[in-house]
C-alpha positions in Angstrom: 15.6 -114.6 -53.1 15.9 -118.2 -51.8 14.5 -120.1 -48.5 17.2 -120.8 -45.9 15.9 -122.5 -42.5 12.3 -121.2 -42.9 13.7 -117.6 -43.8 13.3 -115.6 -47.2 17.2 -114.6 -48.1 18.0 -111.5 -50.5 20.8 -112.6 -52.9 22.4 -110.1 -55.2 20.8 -106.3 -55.6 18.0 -107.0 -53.3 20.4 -108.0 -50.3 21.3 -103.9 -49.5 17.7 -103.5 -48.6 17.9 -105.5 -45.5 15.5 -108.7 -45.0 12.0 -108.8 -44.1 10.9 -110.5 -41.6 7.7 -112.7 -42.5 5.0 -111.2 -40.0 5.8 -107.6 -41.3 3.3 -106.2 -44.3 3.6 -103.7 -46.5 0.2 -101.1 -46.6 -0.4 -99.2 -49.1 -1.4 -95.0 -48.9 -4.8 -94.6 -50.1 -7.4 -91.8 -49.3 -10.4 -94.3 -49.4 -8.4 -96.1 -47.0 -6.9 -93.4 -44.4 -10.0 -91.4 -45.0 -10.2 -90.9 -41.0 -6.9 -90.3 -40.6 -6.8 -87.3 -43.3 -9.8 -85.6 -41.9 -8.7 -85.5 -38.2 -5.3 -83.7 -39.6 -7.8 -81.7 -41.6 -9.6 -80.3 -38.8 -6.8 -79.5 -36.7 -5.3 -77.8 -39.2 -8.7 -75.1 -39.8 -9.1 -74.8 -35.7 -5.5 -74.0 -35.0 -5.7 -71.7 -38.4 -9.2 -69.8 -36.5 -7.4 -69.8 -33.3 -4.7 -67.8 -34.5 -7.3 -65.4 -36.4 -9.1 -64.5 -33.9 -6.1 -63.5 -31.8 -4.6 -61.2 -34.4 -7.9 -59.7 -35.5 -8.3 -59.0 -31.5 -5.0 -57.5 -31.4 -5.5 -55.4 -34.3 -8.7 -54.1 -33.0 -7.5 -52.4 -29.8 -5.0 -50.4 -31.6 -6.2 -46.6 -32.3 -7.2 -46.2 -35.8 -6.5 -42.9 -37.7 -9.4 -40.8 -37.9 -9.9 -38.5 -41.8 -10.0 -34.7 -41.1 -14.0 -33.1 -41.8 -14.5 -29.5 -42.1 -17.2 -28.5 -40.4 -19.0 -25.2 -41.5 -18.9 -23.0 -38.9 -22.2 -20.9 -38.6 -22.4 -16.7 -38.3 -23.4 -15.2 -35.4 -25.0 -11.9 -34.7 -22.0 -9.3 -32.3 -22.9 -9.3 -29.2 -21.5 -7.3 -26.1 -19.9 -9.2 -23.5 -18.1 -8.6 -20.3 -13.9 -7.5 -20.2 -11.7 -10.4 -20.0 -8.3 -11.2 -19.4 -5.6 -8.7 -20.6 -2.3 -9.3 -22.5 -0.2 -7.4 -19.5 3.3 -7.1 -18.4 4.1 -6.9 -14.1 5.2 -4.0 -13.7 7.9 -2.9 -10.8 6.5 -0.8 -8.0 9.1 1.0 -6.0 8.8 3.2 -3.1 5.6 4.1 -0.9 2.5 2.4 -1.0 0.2 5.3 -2.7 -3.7 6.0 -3.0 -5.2 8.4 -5.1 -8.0 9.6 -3.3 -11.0 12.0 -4.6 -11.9 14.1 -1.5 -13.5 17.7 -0.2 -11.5 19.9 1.1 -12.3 22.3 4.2 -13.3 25.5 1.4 -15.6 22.6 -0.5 -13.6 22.2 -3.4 -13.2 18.6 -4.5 -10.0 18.0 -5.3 -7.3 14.9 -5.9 -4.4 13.8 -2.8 -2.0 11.0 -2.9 -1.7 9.7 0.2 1.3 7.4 1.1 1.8 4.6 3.4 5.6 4.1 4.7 7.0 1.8 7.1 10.6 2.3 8.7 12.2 0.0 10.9 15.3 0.2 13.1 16.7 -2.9 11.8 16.4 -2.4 7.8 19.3 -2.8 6.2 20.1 0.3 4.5 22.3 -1.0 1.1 19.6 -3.7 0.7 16.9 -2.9 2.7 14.2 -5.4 2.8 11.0 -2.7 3.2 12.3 -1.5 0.0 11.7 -4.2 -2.6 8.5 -3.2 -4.9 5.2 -4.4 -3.0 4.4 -6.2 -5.9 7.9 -8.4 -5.9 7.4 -9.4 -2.5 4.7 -12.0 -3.1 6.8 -13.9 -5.1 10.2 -13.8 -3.8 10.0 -17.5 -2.4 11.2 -18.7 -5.8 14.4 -17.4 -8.0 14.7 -14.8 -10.3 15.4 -17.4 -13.4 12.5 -19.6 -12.2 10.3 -17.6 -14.1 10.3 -15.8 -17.5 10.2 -12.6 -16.2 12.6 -12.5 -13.3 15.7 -10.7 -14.8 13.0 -7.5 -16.1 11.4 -7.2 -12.6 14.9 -6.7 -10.9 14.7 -2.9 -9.1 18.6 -2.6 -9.6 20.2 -4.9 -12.3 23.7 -3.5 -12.2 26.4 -5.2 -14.7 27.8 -7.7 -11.7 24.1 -8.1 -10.1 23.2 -9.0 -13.6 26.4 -11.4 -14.9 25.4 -13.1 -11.3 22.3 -13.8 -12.2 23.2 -15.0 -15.5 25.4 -17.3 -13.7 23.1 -18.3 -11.2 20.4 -19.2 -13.6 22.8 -21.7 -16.0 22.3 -25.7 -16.0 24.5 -28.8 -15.8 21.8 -30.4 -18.1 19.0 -29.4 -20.0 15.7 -28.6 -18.6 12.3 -28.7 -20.6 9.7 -26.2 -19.3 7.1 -24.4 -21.4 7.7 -22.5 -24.4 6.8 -18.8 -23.8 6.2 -16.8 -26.6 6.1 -13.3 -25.8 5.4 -10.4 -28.5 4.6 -6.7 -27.8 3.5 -5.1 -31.0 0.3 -2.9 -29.9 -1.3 -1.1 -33.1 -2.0 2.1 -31.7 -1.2 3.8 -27.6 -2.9 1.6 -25.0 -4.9 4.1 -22.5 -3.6 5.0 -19.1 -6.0 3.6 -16.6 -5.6 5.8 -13.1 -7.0 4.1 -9.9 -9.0 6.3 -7.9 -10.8 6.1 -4.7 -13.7 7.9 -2.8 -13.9 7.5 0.8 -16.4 10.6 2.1 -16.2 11.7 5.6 -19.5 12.6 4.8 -22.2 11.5 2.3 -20.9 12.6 -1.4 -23.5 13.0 -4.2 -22.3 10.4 -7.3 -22.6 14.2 -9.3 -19.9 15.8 -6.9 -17.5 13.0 -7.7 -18.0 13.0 -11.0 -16.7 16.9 -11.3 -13.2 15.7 -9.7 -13.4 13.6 -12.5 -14.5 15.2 -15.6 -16.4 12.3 -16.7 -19.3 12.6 -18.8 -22.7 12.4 -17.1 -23.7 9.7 -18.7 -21.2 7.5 -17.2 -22.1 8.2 -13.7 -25.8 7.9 -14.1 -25.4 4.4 -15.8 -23.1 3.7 -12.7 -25.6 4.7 -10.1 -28.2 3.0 -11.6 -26.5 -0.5 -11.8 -25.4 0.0 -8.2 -28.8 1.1 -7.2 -27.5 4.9 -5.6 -26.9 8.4 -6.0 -24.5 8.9 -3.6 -21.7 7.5 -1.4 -21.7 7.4 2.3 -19.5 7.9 5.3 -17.6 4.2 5.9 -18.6 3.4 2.3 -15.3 3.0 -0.5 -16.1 3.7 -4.1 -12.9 2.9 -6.1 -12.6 3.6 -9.9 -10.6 2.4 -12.6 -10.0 5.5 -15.4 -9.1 5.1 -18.7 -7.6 8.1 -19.6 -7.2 8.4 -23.6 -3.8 9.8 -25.4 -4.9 13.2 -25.8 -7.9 15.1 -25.9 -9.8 12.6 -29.3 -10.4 10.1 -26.5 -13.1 10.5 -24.1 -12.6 9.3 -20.3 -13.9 6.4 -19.2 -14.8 4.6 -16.3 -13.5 0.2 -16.9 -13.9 -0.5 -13.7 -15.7 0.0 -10.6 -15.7 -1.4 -6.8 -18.3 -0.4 -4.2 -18.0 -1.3 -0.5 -20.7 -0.9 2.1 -20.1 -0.1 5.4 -20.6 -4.0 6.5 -17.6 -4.9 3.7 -20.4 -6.1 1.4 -18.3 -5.9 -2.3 -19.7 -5.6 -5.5 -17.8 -5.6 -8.9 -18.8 -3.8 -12.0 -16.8 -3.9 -15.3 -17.7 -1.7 -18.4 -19.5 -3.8 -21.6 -18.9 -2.7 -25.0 -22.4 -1.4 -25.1 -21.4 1.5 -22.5 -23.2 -0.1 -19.5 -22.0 -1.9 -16.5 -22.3 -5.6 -15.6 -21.7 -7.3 -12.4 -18.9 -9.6 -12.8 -17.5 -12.6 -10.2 -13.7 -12.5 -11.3 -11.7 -10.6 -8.7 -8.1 -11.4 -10.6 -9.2 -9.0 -13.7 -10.4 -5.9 -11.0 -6.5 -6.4 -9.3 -4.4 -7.1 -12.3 -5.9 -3.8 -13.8 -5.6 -2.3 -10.4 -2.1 -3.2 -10.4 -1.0 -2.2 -13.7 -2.7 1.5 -12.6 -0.1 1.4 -10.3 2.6 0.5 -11.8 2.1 3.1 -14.7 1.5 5.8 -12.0 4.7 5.1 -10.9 6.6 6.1 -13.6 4.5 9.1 -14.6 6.4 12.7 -13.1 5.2 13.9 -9.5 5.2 17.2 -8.6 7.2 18.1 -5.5 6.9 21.4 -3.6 9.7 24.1 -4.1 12.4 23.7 -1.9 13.4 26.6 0.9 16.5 28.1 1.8 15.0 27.4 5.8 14.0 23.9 4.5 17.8 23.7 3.7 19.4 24.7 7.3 16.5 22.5 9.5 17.2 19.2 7.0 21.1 20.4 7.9 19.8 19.9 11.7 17.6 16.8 11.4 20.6 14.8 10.0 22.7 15.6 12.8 20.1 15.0 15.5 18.0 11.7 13.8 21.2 10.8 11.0 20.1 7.0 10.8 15.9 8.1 11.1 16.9 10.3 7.8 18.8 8.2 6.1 16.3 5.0 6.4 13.6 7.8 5.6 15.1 9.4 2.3 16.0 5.3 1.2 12.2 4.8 1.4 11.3 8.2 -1.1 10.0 10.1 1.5 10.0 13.6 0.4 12.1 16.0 2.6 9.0 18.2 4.1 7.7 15.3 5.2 10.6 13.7 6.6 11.5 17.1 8.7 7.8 17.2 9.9 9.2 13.7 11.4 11.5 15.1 13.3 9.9 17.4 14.0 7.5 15.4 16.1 9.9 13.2 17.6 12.0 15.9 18.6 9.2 17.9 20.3 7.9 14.7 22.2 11.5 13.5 23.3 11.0 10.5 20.9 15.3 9.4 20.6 16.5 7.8 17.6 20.4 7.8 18.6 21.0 4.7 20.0 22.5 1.7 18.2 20.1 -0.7 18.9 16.3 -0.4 20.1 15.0 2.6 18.1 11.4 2.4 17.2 9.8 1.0 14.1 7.8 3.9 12.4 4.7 4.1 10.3 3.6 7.0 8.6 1.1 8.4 6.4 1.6 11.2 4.0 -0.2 13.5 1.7 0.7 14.9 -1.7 -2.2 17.7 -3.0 -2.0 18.7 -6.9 0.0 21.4 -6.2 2.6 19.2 -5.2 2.3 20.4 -1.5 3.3 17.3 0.9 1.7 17.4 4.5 2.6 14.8 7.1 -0.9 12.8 8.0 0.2 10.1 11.0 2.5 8.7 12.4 2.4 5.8 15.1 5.7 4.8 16.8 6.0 1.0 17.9 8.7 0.6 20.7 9.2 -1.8 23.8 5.8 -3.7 22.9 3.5 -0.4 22.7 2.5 2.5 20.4 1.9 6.1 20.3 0.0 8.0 17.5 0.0 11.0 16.2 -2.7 12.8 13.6 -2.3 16.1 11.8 -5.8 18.0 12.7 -7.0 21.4 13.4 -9.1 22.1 16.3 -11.1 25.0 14.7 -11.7 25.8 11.3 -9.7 28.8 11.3 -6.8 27.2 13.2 -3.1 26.1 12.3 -3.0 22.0 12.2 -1.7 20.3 14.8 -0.3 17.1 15.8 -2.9 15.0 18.4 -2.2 12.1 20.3 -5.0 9.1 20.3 -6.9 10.7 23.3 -7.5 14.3 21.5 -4.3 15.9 23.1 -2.1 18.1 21.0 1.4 17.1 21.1 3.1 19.3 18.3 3.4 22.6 21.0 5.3 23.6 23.7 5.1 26.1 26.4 6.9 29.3 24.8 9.9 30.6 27.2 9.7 34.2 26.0 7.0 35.3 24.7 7.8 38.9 23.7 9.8 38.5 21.0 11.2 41.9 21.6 12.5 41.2 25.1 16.2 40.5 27.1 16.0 38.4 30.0 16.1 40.4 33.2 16.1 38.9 36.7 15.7 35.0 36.5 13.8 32.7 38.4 14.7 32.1 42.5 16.3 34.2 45.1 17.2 37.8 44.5 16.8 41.6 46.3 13.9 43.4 45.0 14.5 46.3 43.2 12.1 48.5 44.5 11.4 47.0 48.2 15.3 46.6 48.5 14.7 43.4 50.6 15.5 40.0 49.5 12.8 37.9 47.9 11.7 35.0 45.7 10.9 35.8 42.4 8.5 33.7 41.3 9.0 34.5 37.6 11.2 36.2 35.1 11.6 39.4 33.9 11.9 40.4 30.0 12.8 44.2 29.4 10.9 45.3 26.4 9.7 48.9 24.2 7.0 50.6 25.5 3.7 49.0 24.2 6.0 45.8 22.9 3.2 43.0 21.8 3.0 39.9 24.2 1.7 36.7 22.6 0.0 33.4 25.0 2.7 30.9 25.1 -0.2 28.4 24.8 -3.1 27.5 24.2 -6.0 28.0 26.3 -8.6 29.9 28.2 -8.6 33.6 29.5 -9.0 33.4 33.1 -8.2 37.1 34.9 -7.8 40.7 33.3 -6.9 42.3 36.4 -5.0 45.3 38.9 -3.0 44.3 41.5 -0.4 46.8 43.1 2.8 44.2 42.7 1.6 42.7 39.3 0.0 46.6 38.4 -2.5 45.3 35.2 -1.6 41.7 34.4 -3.6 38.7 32.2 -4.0 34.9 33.4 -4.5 32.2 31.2 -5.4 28.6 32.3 -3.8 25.9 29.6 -5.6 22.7 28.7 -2.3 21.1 30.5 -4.0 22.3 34.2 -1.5 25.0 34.8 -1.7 28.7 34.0 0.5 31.2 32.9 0.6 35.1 33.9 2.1 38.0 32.2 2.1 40.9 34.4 3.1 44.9 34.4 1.7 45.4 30.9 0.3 48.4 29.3 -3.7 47.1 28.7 -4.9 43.9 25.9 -6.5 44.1 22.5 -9.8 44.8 22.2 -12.0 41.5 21.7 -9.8 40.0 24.4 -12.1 39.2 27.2 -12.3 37.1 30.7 -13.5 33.5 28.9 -12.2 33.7 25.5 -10.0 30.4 24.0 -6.8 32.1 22.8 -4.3 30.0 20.3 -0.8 29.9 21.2 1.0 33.0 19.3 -2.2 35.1 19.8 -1.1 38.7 20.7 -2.9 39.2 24.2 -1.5 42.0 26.1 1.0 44.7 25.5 4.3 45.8 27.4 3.9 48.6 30.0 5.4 49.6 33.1 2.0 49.2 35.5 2.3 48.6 39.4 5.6 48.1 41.1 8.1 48.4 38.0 11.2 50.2 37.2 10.5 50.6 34.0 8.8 49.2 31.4 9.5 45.2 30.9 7.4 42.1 31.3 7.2 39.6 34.2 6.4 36.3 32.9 4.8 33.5 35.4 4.5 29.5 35.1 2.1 27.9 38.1 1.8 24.4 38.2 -1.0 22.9 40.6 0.0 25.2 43.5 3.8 25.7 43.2 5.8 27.8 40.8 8.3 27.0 38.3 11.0 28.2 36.0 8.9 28.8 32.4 12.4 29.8 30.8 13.3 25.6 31.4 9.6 23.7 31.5 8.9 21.9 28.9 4.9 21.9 29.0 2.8 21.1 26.5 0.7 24.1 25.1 -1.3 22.9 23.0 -5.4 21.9 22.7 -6.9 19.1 24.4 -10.4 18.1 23.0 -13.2 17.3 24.9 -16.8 16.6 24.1 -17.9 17.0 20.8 -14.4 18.6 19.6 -13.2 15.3 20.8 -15.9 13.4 19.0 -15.2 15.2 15.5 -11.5 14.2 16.1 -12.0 10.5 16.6 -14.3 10.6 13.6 -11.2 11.9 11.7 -8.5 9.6 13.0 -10.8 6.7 12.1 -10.8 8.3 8.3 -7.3 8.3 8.5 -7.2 4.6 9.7 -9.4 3.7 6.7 -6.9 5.6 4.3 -3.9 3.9 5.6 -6.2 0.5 5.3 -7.1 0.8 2.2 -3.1 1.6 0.7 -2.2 -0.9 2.0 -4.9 -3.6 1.1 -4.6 -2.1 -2.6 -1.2 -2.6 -2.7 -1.3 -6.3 -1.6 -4.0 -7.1 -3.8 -1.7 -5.6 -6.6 1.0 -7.9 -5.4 -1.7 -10.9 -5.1 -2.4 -10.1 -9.0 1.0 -10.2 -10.4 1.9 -13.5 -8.8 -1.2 -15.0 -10.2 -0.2 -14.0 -13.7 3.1 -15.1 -13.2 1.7 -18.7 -12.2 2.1 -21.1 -15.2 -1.4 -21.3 -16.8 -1.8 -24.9 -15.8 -1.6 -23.7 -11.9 -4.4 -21.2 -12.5 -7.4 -23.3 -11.2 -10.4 -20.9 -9.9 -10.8 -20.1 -6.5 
């Protein structure tokens, strides 16, 4: 190193180092000297190193943190009895008519069990696919698809091999769909009882002991019953229905599960069966109908009896078809027994009711009845056409008498005005102009005659009330009648009446009144048979008149009593039915749309 012009110089090995300039110094690293220095890189060294603690320790707090299994002892309890919950149960399909088994007392005071029946038929049903005849219980459901639910293929009616490949078709997916998984087993360890649905609607007040006989349940059942409902008995406008368990065979005893009593102001009560034997009110209306509904259901599938066909059953079905072919048709799509359906047309026929045009026919509802005997017996019928109804309701006027078919206002419309009534007769002279046999001059006959045997019996033509037994010299010994219609019938020339027939006396259409004779001015012996109407005279060979009874008073008042009963039966099908509907659709729901209502 050497001094050039004030300058220190680097020569040999030191001159690669550069030169230093004379105000620069060298400092030596020492911790006694930089002490300051070293702590204040110290302490940001620990703060950034807690900083970034406390952020991770923060983070790992929020996540959840596995919790260890404990086995908690569960304690014993003492068996109790507690109310019937929800079943394990499979909708059922319900095809055909609405039905009610009800318990009720016949005229000879016999209890005894009817199905009744509630049909509708319209004009516009389409018969291959008729709407009116899916199952009532399908209906409430049939917004959604058949493959939108698990059991939507089983609860088809008619699952034919294209109605089902269609399906099949119809229910496959461009992509995959997750929905709940279902698991479905049916493995029952011994015969589940049948449970029968049966109702008590009394048209007068029934003792709970009376019912009970229809039943054949034990004593003890009913008197628990009645004394959780608080009565012995079960009066007019009050419903008492029952749910049955009936056992498989005789080892099981019946037993009432289920009962429903309505007052007279709709007040409902609810009372299931406990374990213990007694009943307990209960809240849950879904358990009552789903039960209800699977009564139904099974009831359907069990064997009806039908009542033995009839070689004249035969030949009048033969002449319904032609005169009402599309009324039969829809009726015998809907399961309507054939009786029943020619007691239809019956009526219609008889009340000039058509059914034979294309469009416009009337939409029908009737109610039927099936006894245990299997006898079927039509109940009402009302007719809806043009915007207004007509009724009609099986009764009998007396106690004694053949049913008839009434009208809403007590008049019977199932008779008409006979046109011979001697069954042994031939029509003689006709009604109008004509030379009289005897006088030789030419008159009016205001009748017809009927040639007839000696003493021949003459029957009323209709109903109604004796008016004359009298002697004339033209008529000889004739008998008037005056019908509830206003007009009057009289059959004249006979021989003498019956005994017990007297000026006064009601006579029933068919009653024998009078017998053929040959009294005042007669060739011989026949009947002359007379039809007034108001004041004028008309042709009873080609009126058409209604013969039957007309109620008034009291009659009437018994009458409306029973079409109201009827009302209520056709009510309360129908609101069973529904509710049977309303109970499959909620166990069809998923179980996470089942909220309380």
């Amino acid at each position: 190193m050497v001094q050039r012009n004030g300058n220190m110089v680097l020569q040999g090995d030191d001159a690669v180092f550069g030169t230093i300039h004379p105000r620069q110094t060298v400092i030596a690293f020492t911790l006694r000297g930089h002490w300051r220095v070293t702590l204040a890189i110290l302490l940001l060294a620990v703060g950034s190193s807690a900083l970034l603690g406390g952020y991770i320790s923060h983070s790992l707090a929020r996540l959840p943190v596995p919790q260890k299994s404990v086995q908690v002892a569960r304690a014993r309890r003492a068996p109790v009895s507690t109310p019937k919950t929800s079943r394990v149960w499979m909708p059922g399909v319900v095809d055909g008519p609405r039905k009610l088994d009800l318990i009720e007392r016949m005229g000879d005071g016999s209890m005894v069990h009817s199905a009744y029946f509630d049909v509708s038929v319209g004009a516009n049903d389409e018969l291959e696919t008729p709407k009116s005849r899916e199952p009532a219980m399908l209906n409430s459901y049939q917004e959604s698809e058949a493959a939108d639910h698990p059991f939507g293929l089983v609860l088809q009616p008619d699952l034919s091999a294209h109605r089902l490949d269609a399906l099949v078709r119809k229910s496959q997916r461009l992509w995959q769909v997750r929905g709940e998984p279902i698991n479905v087993s049916i493995a029952p360890l011994r015969p589940a009882a049948q449970v029968r649905h049966l109702v008590s609607m009394p048209a007068q007040e029934e003792p709970l002991g009376t019912i009970r006989g229809a039943l054949n349940v034990p004593d003890a059942e009913f008197q628990r019953l009645g004394e959780e409902l608080g009565a012995r008995s079960v009066k007019p406008g009050e419903e008492l229905d029952l749910l049955v368990s009936e056992g498989a065979g005789d080892a099981r005893p019946l037993q009432i599960v289920f009962a429903r009593h309505r007052t007279e102001r709709g007040k409902e009560r609810l009372l299931a069966r406990r374990d213990d034997g007694r009943f307990q009110e209960v809240a849950d209306r879904h358990l009552y109908d789903r039960m209800t509904a699977e009564a139904l259901s099974a009831d359907k599938t069990s064997p009806q009896p039908s009542s033995p066909a009839r070689p004249e059953d035969d030949r009048a079905l033969a002449r319904a078809r032609s005169d009402y072919p599309k009324l039969m048709t829809h009726l015998a799509a809907s399961k309507v027994p054939p009786r029943v359906s020619l007691q239809v047309a019956d009526l219609l026929r008889d009340n000039d009711i058509e059914w034979s045009q294309r469009d416009g026919e009337p939409v029908i509802d009737l109610v039927f009845r099936k006894a245990e005997d299997g006898r079927e017996e039509l109940v009402s019928v009302t007719i809806h056409k043009d915007g207004k109804e007509q009724r009609f309701y099986r009764y009998s006027a007396t106690d004694d008498g053949k049913p008839e078919y009434f009208d809403d206002k007590g008049r019977s419309m199932s008779k008409k005005l006979m046109h011979k009534p001697v069954q042994a007769g031939q029509l003689g002279d006709g009604f109008g102009w004509r030379v009289h046999p005897i006088l030789n001059v030419r008159k009016f006959h205001n009748g017809v005659d009927y040639r007839a045997p000696q003493g021949s019996p003459i029957v009323a033509a209709g109903d109604g009330v004796v008016v004359t037994i009298s002697s004339e010299s033209g008529y000889g010994k004739y008998i008037r009648i005056r019908h509830d219609g206003g007009y009057t019938t009289t059959y004249a020339h006979i021989a003498g009446t019956p005994k017990g027939i007297a000026v006064g006396q009601r006579v029933s259409q068919g009653q024998v009144i009078a017998f053929v004779g040959s009294t005042g001015l007669s060739t011989g012996p026949h009947l002359y048979y007379e039809l007034r109407v108001g004041d004028k005279y008309a042709d009873p060979t080609k009126a058409e008149m209604p013969a039957g009874t007309s109620l008034h008073g009291p009659a009437l008042n018994k009458f409306q009593a029973q079409m109201g009963r009827v009302e209520a039966i056709a009510q309360a099908i129908r609101s069973s039915a529904t509710s049977a509907a309303e109970a499959v659709a909620h166990a069809l729901k998923p179980a996470g749309d089942q909220r309380p209502e």
